[in-house]
The first five atom37 places (N, CA, C, CB, O) and aatype in JSON, in Angstrom:
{
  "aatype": [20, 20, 20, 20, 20, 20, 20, 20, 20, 20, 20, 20, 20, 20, 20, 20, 20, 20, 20, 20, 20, 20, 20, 20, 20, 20, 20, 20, 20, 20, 20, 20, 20, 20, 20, 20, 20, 20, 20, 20, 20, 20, 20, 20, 20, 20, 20, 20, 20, 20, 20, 20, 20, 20, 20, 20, 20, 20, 20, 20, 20, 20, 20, 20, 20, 20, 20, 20, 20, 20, 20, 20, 20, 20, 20, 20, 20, 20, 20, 20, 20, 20, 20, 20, 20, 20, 20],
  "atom_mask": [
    [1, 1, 1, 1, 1],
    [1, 1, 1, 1, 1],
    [1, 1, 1, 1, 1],
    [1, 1, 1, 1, 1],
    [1, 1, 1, 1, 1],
    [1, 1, 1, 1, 1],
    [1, 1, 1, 1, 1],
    [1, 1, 1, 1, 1],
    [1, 1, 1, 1, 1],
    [1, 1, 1, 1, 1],
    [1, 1, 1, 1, 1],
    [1, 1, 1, 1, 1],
    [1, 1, 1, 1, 1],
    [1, 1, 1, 1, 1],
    [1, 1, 1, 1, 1],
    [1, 1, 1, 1, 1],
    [1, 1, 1, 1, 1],
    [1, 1, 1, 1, 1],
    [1, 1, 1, 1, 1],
    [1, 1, 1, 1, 1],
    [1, 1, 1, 1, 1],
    [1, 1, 1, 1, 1],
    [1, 1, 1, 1, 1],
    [1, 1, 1, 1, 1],
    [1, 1, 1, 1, 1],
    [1, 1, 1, 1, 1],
    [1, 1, 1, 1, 1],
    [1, 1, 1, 1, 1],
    [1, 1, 1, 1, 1],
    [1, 1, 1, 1, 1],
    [1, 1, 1, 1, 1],
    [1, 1, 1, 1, 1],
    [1, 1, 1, 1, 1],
    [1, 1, 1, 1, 1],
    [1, 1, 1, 1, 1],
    [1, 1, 1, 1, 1],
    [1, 1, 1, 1, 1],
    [1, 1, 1, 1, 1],
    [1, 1, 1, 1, 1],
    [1, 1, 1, 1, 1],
    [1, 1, 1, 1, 1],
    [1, 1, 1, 1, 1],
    [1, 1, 1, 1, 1],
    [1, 1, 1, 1, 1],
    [1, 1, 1, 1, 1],
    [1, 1, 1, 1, 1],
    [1, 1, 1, 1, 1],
    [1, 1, 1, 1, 1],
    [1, 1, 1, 1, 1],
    [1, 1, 1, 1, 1],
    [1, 1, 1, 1, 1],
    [1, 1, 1, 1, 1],
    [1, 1, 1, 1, 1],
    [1, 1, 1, 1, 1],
    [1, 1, 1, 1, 1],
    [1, 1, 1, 1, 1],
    [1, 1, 1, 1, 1],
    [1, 1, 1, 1, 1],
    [1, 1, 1, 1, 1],
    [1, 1, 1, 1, 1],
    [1, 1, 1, 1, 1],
    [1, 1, 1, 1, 1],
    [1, 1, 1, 1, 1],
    [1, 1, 1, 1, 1],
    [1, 1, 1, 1, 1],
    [1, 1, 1, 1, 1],
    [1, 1, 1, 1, 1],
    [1, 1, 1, 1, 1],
    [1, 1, 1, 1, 1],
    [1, 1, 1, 1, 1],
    [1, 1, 1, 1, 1],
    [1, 1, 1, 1, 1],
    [1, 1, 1, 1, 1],
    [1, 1, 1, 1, 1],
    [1, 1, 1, 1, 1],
    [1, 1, 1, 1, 1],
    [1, 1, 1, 1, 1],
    [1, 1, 1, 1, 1],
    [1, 1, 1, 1, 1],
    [1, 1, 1, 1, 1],
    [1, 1, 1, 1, 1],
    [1, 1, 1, 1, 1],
    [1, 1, 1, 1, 1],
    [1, 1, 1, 1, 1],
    [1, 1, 1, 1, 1],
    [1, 1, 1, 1, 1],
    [1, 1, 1, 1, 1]
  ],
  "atom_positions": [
    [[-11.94, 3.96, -22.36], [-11.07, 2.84, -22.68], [-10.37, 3.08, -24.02], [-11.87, 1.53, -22.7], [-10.86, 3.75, -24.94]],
    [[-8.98, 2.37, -24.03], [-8.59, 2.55, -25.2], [-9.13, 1.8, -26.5], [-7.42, 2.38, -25.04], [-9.94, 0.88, -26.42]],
    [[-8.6, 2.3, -27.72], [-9.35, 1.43, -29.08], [-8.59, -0.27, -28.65], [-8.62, 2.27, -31.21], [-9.43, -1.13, -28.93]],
    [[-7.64, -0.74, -28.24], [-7.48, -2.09, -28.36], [-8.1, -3.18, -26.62], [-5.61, -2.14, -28.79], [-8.04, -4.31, -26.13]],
    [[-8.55, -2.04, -26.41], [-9.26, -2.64, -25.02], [-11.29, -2.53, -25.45], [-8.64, -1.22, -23.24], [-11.7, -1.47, -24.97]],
    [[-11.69, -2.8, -25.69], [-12.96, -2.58, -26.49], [-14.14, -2.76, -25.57], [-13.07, -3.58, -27.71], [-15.19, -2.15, -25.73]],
    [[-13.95, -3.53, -24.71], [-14.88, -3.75, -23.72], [-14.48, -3.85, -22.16], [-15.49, -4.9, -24.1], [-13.32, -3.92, -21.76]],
    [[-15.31, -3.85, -21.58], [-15.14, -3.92, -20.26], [-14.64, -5.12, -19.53], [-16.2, -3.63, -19.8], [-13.94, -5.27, -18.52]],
    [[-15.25, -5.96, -20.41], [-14.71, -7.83, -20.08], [-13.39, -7.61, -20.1], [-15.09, -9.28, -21.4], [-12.73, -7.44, -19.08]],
    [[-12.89, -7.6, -21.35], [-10.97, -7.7, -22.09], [-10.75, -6.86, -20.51], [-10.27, -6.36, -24.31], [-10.46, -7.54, -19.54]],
    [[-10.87, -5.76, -20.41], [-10.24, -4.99, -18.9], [-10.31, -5.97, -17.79], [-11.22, -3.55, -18.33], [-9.24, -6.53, -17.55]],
    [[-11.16, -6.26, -17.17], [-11.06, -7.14, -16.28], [-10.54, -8.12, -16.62], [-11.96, -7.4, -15.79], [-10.29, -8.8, -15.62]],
    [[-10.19, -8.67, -17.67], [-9.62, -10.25, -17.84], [-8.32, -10.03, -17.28], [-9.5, -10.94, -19.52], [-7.74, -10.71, -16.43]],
    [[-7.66, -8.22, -18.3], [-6.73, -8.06, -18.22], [-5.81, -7.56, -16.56], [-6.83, -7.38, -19.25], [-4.66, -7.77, -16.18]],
    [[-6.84, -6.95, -16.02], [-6.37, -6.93, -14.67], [-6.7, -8.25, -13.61], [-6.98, -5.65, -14.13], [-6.24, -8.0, -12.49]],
    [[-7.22, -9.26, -13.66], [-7.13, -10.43, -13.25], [-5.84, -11.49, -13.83], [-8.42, -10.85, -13.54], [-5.61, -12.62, -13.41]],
    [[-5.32, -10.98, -14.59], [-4.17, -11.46, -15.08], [-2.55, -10.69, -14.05], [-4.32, -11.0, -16.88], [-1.63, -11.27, -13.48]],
    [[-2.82, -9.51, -14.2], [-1.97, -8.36, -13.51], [-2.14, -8.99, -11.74], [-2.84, -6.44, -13.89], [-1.34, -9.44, -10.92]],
    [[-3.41, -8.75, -11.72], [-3.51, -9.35, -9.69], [-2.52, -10.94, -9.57], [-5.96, -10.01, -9.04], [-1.62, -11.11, -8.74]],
    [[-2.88, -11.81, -10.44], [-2.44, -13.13, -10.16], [-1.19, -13.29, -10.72], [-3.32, -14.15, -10.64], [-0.9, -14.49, -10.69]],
    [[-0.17, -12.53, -11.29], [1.38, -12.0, -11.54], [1.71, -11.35, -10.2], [1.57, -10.78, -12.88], [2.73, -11.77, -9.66]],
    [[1.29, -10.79, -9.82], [1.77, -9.95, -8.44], [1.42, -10.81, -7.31], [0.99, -8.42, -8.21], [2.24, -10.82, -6.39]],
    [[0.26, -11.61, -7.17], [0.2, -12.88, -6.0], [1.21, -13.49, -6.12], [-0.88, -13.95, -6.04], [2.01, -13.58, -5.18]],
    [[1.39, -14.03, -7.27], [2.87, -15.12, -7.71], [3.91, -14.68, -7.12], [3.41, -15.2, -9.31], [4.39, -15.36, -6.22]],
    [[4.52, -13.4, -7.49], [5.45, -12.88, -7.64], [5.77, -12.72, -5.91], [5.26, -11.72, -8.65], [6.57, -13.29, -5.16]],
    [[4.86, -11.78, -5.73], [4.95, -11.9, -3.37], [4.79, -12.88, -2.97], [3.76, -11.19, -2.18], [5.0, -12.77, -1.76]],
    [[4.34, -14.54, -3.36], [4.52, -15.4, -2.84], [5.65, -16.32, -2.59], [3.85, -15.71, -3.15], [5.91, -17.05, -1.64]],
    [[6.56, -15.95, -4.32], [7.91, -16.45, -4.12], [8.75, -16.02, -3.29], [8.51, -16.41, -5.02], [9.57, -16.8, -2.81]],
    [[8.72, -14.91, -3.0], [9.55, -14.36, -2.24], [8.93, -13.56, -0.78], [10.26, -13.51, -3.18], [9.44, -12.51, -0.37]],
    [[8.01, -14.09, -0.25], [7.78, -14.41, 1.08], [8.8, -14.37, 2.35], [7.37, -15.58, 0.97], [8.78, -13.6, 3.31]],
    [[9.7, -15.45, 2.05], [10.77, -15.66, 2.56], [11.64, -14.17, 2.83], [11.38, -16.69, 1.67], [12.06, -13.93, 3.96]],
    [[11.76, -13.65, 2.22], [13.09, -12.66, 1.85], [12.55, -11.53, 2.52], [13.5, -12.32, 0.09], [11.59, -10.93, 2.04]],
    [[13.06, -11.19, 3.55], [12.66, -10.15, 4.42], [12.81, -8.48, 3.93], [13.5, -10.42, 5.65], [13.92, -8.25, 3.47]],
    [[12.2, -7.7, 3.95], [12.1, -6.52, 3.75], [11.85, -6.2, 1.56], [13.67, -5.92, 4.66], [11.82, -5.21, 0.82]],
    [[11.74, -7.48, 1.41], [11.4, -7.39, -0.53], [10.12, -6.53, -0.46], [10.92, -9.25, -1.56], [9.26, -6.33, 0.4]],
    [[10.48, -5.92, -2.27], [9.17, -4.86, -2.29], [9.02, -5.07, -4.12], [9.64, -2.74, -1.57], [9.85, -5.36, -4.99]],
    [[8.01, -4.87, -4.15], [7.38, -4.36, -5.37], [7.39, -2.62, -6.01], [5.97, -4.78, -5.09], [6.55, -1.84, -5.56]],
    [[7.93, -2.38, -6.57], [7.56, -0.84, -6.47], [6.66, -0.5, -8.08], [9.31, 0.24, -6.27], [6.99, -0.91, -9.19]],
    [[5.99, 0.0, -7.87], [4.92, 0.53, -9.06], [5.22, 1.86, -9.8], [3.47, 0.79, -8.4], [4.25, 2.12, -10.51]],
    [[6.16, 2.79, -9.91], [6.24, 3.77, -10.06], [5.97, 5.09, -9.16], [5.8, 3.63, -10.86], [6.56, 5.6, -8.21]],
    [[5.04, 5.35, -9.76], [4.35, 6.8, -8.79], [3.34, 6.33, -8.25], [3.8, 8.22, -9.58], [2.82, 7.09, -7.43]],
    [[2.7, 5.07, -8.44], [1.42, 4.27, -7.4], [1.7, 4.19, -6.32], [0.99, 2.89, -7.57], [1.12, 4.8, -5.43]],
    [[2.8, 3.31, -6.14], [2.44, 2.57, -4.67], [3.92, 1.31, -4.57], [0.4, 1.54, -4.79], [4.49, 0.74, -5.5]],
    [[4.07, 1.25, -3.64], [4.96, -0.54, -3.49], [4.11, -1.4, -2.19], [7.19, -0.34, -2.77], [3.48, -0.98, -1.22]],
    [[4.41, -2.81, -2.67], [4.27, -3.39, -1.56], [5.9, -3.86, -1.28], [3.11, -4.56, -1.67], [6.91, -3.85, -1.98]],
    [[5.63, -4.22, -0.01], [6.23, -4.71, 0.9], [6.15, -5.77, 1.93], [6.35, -4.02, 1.24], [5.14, -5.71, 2.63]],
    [[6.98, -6.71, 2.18], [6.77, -7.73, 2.89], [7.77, -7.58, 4.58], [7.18, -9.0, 1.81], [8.98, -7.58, 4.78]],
    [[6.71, -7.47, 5.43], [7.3, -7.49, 6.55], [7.4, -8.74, 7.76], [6.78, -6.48, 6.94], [6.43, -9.48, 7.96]],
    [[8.23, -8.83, 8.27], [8.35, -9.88, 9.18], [7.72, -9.03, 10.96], [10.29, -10.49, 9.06], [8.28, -8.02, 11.4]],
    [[6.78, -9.58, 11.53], [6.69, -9.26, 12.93], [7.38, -10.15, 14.3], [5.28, -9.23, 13.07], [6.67, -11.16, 14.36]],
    [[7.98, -10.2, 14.95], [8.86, -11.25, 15.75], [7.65, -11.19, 16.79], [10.67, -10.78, 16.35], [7.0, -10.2, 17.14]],
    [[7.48, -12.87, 17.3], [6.67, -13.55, 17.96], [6.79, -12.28, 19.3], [7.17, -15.31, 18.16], [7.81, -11.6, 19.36]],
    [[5.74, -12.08, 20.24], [5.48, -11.33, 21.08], [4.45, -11.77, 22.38], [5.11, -10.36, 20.35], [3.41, -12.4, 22.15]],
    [[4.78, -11.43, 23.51], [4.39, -11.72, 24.82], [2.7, -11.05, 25.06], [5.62, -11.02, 25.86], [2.87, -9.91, 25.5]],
    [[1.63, -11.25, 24.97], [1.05, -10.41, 25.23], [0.1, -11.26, 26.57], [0.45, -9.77, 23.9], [0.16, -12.46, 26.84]],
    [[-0.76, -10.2, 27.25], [-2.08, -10.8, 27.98], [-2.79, -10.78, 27.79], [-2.51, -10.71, 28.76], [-3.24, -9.71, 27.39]],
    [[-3.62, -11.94, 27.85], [-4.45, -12.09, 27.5], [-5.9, -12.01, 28.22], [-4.09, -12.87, 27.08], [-5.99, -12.85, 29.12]],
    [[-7.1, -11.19, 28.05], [-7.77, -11.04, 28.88], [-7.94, -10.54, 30.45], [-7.95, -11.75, 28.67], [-7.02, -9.82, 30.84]],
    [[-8.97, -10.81, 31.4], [-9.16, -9.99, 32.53], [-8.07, -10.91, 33.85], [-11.09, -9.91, 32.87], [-7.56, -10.4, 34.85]],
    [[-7.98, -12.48, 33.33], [-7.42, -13.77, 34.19], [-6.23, -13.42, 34.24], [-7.54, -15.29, 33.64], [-5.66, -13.63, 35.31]],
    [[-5.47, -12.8, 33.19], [-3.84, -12.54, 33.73], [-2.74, -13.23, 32.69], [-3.56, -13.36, 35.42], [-1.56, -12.92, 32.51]],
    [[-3.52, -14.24, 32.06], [-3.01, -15.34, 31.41], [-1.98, -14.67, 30.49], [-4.14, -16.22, 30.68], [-2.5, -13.74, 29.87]],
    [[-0.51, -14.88, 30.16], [0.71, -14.8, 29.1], [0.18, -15.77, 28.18], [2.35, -15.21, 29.67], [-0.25, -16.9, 28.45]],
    [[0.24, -15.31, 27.25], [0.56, -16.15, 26.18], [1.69, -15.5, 24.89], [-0.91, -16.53, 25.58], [1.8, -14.29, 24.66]],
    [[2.26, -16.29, 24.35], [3.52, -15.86, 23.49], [2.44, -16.42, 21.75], [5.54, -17.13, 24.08], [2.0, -17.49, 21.34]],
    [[2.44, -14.9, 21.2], [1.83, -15.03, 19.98], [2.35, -15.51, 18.72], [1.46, -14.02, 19.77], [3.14, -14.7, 18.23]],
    [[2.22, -16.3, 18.2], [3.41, -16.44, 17.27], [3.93, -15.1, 15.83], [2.95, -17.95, 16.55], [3.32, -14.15, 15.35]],
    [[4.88, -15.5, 15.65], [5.68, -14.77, 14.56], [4.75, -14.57, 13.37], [7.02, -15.59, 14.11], [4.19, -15.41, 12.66]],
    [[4.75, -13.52, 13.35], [3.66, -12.99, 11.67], [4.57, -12.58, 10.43], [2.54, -11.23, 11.93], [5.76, -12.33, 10.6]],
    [[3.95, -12.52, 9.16], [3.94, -11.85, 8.25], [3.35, -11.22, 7.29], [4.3, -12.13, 8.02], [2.33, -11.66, 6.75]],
    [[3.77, -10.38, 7.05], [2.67, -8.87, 6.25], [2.98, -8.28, 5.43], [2.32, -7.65, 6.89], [4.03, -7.64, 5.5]],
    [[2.13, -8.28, 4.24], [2.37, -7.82, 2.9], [1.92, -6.07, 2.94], [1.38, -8.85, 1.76], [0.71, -5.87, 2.92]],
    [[2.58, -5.16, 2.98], [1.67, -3.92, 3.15], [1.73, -3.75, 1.8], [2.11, -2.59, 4.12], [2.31, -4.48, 1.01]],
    [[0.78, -2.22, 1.43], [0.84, -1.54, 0.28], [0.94, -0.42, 0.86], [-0.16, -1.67, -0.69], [0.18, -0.21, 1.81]],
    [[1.83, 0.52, 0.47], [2.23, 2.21, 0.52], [1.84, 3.21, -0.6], [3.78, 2.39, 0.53], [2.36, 3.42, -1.69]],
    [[1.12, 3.57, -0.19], [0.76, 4.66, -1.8], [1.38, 5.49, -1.53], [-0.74, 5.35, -2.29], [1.49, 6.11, -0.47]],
    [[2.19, 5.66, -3.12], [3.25, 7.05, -3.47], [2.49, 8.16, -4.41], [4.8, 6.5, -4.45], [1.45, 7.94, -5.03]],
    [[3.01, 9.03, -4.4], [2.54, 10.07, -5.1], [1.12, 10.58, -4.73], [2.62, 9.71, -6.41], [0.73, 10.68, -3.57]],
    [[0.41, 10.87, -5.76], [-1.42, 11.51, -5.55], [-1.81, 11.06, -4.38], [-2.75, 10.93, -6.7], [-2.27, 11.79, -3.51]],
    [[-1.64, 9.71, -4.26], [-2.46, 8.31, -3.52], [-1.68, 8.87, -2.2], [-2.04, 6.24, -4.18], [-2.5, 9.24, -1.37]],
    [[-0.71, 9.0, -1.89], [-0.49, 9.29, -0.81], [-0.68, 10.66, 0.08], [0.45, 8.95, -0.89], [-0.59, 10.89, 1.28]],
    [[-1.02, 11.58, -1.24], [-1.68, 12.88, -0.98], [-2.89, 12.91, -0.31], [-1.91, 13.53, -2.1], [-3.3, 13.57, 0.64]],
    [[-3.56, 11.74, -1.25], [-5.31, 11.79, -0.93], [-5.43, 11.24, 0.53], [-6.39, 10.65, -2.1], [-6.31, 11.63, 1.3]],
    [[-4.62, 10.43, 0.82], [-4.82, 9.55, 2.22], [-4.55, 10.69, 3.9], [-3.31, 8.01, 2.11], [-4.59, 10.42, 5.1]],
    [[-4.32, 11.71, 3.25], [-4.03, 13.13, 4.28], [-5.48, 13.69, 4.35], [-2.8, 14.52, 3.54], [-5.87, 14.21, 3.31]],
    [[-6.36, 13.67, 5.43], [-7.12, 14.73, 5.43], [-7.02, 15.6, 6.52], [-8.27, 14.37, 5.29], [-6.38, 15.4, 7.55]],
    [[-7.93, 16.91, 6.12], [-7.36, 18.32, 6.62], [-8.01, 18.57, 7.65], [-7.47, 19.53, 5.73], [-7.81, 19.6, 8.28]]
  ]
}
């Protein structure tokens, strides 16, 4: 850790601060189809829309129409997306 981070607490305070800026931040803009966060060489999220879909349900036959989703992904760029390849 660095000299102005001194303990382990201050770190976690400080990244519980960082998580609940970035909840905020993807919640305002929910709405807005294809918005992203981008992190540098980490990672972005992204907010995707899924359009409502027909599926069956079970062995009876039964249609049912699922409703419309939405989904926050995360994409790791760089290293992170290296490491997620195995050989």
């Amino acid at each position: 850790m660095r000299e102005w981070m001194s303990t382990r607490k201050e770190v976690v305070a400080l990244v519980r601060v960082f998580e609940s800026c970035l909840e905020d931040t993807v919640i305002e803009h929910l709405a807005e189809e294809g918005y992203f966060i981008n992190f540098g060489s980490v990672g972005r999220f992204i907010v995707h829309y899924r359009p409502a879909i027909r599926r069956k349900i079970g062995f009876n036959g039964e249609v049912r129409d699922l409703p419309p989703r939405r989904k926050v992904e995360f994409i790791g760029l760089g290293r992170l997306r290296k490491l997620e390849r195995l050989r």
